[in-house]
N, C-alpha and C positions, 0 to 999 in steps of 0.2 A: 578760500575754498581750495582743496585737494585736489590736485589733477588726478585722472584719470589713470589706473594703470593699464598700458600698454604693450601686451605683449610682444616684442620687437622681436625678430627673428636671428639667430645667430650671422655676423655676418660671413659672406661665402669665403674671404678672405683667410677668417678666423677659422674656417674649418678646414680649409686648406693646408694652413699652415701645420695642424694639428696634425691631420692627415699623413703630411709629408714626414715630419717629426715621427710619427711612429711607423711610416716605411724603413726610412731611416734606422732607425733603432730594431726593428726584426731584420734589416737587412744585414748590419755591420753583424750581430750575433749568429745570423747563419753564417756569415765569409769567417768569422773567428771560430765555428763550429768546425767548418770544413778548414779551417788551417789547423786548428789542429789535429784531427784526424787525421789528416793527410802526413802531419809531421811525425805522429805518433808511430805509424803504419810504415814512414821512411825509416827505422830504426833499424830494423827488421830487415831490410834491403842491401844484398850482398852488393860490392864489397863495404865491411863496415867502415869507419868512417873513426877507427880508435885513435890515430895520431890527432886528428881533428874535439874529437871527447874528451884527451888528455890540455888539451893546450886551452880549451875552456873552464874545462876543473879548473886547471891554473889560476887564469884568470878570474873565474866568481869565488874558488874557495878560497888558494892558498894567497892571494893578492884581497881579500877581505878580513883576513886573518887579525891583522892588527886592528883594527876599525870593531872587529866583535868584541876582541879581549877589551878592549877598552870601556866598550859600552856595558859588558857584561860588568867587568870590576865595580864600576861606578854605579851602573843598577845596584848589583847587590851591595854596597856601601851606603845607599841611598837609603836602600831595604832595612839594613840593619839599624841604622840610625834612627829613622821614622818608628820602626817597628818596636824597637829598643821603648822610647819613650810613651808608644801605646800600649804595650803591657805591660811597662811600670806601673801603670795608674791602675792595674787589676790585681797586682801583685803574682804574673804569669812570665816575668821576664826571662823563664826556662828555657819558655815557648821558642823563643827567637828563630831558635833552628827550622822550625819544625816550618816558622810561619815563612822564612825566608827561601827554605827550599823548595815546597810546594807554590808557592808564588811562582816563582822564577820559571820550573821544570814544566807546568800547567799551563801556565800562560805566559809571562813578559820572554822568558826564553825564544821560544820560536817565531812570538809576534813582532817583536823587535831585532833580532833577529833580520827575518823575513823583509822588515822596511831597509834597515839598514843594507843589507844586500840591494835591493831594488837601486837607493840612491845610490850608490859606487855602481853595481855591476848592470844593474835593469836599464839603468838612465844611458851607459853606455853602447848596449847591444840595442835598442831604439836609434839609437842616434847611428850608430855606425851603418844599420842596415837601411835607415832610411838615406843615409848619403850617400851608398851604393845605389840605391832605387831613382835621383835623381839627377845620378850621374850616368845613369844606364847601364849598371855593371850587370846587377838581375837581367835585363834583357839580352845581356851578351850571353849570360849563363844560358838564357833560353836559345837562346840561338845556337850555343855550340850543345844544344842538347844535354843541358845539365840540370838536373830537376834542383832549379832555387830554392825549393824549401827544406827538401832533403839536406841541401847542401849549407843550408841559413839556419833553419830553425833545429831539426834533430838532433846535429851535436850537443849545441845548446840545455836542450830540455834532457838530455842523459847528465848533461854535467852539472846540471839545478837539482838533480834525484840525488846526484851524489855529494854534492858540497852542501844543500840547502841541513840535512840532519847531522854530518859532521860540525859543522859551524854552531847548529844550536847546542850541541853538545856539549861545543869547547865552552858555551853562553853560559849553557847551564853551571859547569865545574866553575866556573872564574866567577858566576853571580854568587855562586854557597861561598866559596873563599872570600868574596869582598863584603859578605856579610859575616863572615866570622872576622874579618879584621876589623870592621867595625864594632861589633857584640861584643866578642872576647878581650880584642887586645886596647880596645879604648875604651865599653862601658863596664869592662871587670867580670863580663858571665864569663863562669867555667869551661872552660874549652872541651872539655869532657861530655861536660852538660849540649852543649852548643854540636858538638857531631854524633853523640847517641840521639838527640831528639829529629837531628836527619835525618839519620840512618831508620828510627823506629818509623817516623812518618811518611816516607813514602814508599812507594805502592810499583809493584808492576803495571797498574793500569796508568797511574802520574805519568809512567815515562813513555809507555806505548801512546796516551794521547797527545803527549807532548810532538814526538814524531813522525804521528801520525799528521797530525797540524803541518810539519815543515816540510812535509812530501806534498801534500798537498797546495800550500804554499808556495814552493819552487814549481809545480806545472801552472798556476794564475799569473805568478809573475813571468815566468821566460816566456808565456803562451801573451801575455798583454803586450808586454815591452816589444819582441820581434813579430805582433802583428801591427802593432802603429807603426814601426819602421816598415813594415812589408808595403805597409799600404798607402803611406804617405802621400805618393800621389793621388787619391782618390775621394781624398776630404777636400771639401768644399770653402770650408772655414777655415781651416790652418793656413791655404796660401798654397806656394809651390816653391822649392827652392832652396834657399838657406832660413827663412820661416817657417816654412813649412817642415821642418824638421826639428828644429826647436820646439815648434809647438807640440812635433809628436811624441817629443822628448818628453816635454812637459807633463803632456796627459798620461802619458805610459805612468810616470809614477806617481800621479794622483790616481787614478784609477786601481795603480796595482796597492796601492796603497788601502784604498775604498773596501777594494774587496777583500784584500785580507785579516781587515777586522769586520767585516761579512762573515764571509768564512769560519774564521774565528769563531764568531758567536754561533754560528747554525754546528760546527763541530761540538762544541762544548755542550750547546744543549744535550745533543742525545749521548754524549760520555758522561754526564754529570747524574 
């Protein structure tokens, strides 16, 4: 015989827990709301702060320099190769150009791109700023009256505006050239054929959303990464210390990672 159903009540634990869980989560989104407002608004804030914007560029652009060309080369080698063998089988292997540049320029450009930075330079400015924050140095800043964010986050985010579309640029040229050395000089399309079908197929709008993608891109990443270092002591879960910075390390670039193929997809839809 069938027991009876029972309707049991959620327990109060369970709701608790939930509960808290979505404090949590509207809380950390307002603190990262107002940090970056706050950082945004410090930019603006005489005196500026160019030696400090120059020495980051350095850092996230011209010190990621190698690590893009590389990825880019290989992408588009990867491209050409794949791509090469799927429009043999249509009798379209003209195409190549066309399919390889628009690939690249649209999408893997700035998405890859965008990670690659994160791992080298995102993984770093978390971790640097959360070692400051648990060695007390932010609080020295606050003490000698120096506004820590201004002074942490803002150079930062001027210097992700300016290296994040330089870099996917340099993505994009080295992705079309490692798909013409793979197309032209190893499966035999005409080299002719292989930079007119570039050149016809893309678009002023390919490149405007391409860079539109990497600006937007460099404010999620410098804005995730230097707020899990900012706030490193205030998670519960990470720990305190030399854990606890790791782990904000960690998350910074899973998350900036997360959202830039978020991003990604909600940009695309309404360019597409």
């Amino acid at each position: 015989m069938a027991k009876p159903y029972i309707n049991r009540p959620m327990d109060t634990k369970q709701i608790e827990n939930i509960g808290g869980a979505t404090l949590d989560a509207v809380t950390s989104i307002g603190r990262m709301t107002l940090f970056f407002i706050s950082g945004v608004a410090c930019i603006f804030v005489r005196p500026f702060q160019l030696d400090k914007i120059f020495d980051h560029t350095w850092f996230i652009g011209a010190k990621s320099l190698f690590v893009i060309v590389l990825t880019g080369l290989f992408t588009g080698m990867v491209l050409g190769l794949q791509g090469y063998y799927t429009l043999v089988t249509f009798g379209s292997e003209a195409a190549l150009g066309a399919a390889v540049s628009l690939s690249i320029i649209r999408e893997l450009g700035p998405v890859l791109s965008a990670i690659m930075i994160t791992a080298r330079a995102g993984s770093a400015m978390a971790a640097e700023i959360g070692v400051m924050r648990i060695s007390e140095q932010i609080d020295a800043l606050e003490t000698m009256q120096i506004h820590p964010i201004r002074f942490l986050f803002s150079p930062r985010i001027v210097a992700a505006l300016i290296s994040f579309p330089l870099l996917t640029a340099i993505f994009d040229v080295v992705g079309i050239f490692g798909g013409y050395l793979t197309g032209s000089l190893m499966m035999g399309i005409n080299q002719s054929v292989y930079m007119d079908k570039v050149v016809e197929s893309v678009r002023t709008i390919d490149i405007f959303g391409g860079f539109l993608k990497s600006f937007v891109f460099a404010i999620v990443v410098t804005t995730i990464c230097c707020y899990r270092g900012y706030y490193t002591h205030l998670s519960t879960t990470q720990g305190y210390g030399a854990k606890g910075v790791s782990m904000a390390t960690t998350n910074s670039v899973v998350q900036s990672c997360v959202y830039i193929l978020i991003v990604d997809y909600i940009i695309t839809y309404f360019l597409v």
